[in-house]
C-alpha positions as CSV (number, residue, x, y, z in Angstrom):
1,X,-34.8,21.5,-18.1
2,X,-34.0,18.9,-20.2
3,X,-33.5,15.3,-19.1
4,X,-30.7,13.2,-20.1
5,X,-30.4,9.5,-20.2
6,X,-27.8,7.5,-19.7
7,X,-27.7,3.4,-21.7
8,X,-28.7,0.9,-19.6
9,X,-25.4,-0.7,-20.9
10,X,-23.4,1.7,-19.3
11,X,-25.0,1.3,-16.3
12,X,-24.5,-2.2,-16.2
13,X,-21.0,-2.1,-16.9
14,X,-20.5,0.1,-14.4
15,X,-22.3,-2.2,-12.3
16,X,-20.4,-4.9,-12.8
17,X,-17.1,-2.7,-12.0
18,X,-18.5,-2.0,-9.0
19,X,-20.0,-5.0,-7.7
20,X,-16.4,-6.4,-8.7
21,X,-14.8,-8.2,-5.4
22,X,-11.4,-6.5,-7.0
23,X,-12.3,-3.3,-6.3
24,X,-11.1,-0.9,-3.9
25,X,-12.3,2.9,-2.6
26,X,-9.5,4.8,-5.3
27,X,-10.4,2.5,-8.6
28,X,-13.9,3.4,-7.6
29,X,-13.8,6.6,-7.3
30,X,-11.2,7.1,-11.0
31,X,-13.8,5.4,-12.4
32,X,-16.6,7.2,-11.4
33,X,-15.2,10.9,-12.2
34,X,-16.5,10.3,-15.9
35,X,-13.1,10.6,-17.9
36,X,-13.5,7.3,-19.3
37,X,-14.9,6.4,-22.4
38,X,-17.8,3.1,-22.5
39,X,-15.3,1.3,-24.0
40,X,-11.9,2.1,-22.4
41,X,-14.9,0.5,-19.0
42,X,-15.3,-2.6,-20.8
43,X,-11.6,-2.7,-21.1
44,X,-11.0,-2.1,-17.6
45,X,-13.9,-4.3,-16.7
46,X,-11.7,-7.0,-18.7
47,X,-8.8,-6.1,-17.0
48,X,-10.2,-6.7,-13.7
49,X,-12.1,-10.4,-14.6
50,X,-8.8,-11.3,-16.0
51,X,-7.1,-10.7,-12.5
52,X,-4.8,-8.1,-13.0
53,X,-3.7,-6.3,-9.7
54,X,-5.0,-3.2,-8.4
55,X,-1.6,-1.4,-9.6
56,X,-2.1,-3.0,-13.1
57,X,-5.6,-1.2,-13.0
58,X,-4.1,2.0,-11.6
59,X,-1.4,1.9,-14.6
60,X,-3.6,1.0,-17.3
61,X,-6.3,3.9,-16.1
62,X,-4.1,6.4,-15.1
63,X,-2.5,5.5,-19.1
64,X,-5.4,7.4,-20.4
65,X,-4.2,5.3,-23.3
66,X,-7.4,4.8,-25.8
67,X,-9.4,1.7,-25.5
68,X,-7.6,-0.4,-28.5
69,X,-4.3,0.8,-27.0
70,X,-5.5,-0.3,-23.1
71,X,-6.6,-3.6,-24.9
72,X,-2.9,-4.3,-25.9
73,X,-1.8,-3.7,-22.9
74,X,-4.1,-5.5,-21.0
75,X,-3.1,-8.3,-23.2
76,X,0.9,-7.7,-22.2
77,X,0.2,-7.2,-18.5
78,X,-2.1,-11.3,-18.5
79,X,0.8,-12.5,-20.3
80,X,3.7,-11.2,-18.1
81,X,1.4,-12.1,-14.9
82,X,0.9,-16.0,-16.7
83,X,4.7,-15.7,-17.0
84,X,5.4,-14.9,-13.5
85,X,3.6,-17.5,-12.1
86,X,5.3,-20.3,-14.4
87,X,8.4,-19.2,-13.3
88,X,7.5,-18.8,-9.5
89,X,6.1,-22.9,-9.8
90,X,9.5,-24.1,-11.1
């Protein structure tokens, strides 16, 4: 039986995700079945650093959009979010 090895940058990542104070039981648990890519993670792993909601992070994973494509709309959902809290200070 052959032995395989996962990147320690994977792990990390993952890691990170985890550790995240974001997180709850249902992101965990999408994001553990495997069906992302490393870099549709890091995007995700973005997502949540950049404060997106939990049903931002549903959307964007549930997407299954490909990791330039969640980038964009990562970028679109900070923006609205920066938007909505302009207009909720005036």
């Amino acid at each position: 039986m052959e032995k395989t090895e996962v990147p320690k940058k994977k792990f990390g990542l993952l890691k990170k995700v985890f550790l995240s104070k974001k997180y709850n039981d249902s992101l965990v648990r999408k994001l553990s079945a495997g069906e992302l890519t490393v870099a549709q993670l890091k995007q995700i792993n973005r997502a949540i650093k950049s404060g997106l909601s939990d049903k931002q992070l549903n959307s964007i994973i549930n997407s299954k959009k490909d990791a330039s494509r969640m980038s964009v709309i990562i970028d679109i959902a900070i923006n609205v979010n920066k938007m909505n809290q302009k207009e909720v200070k005036c």
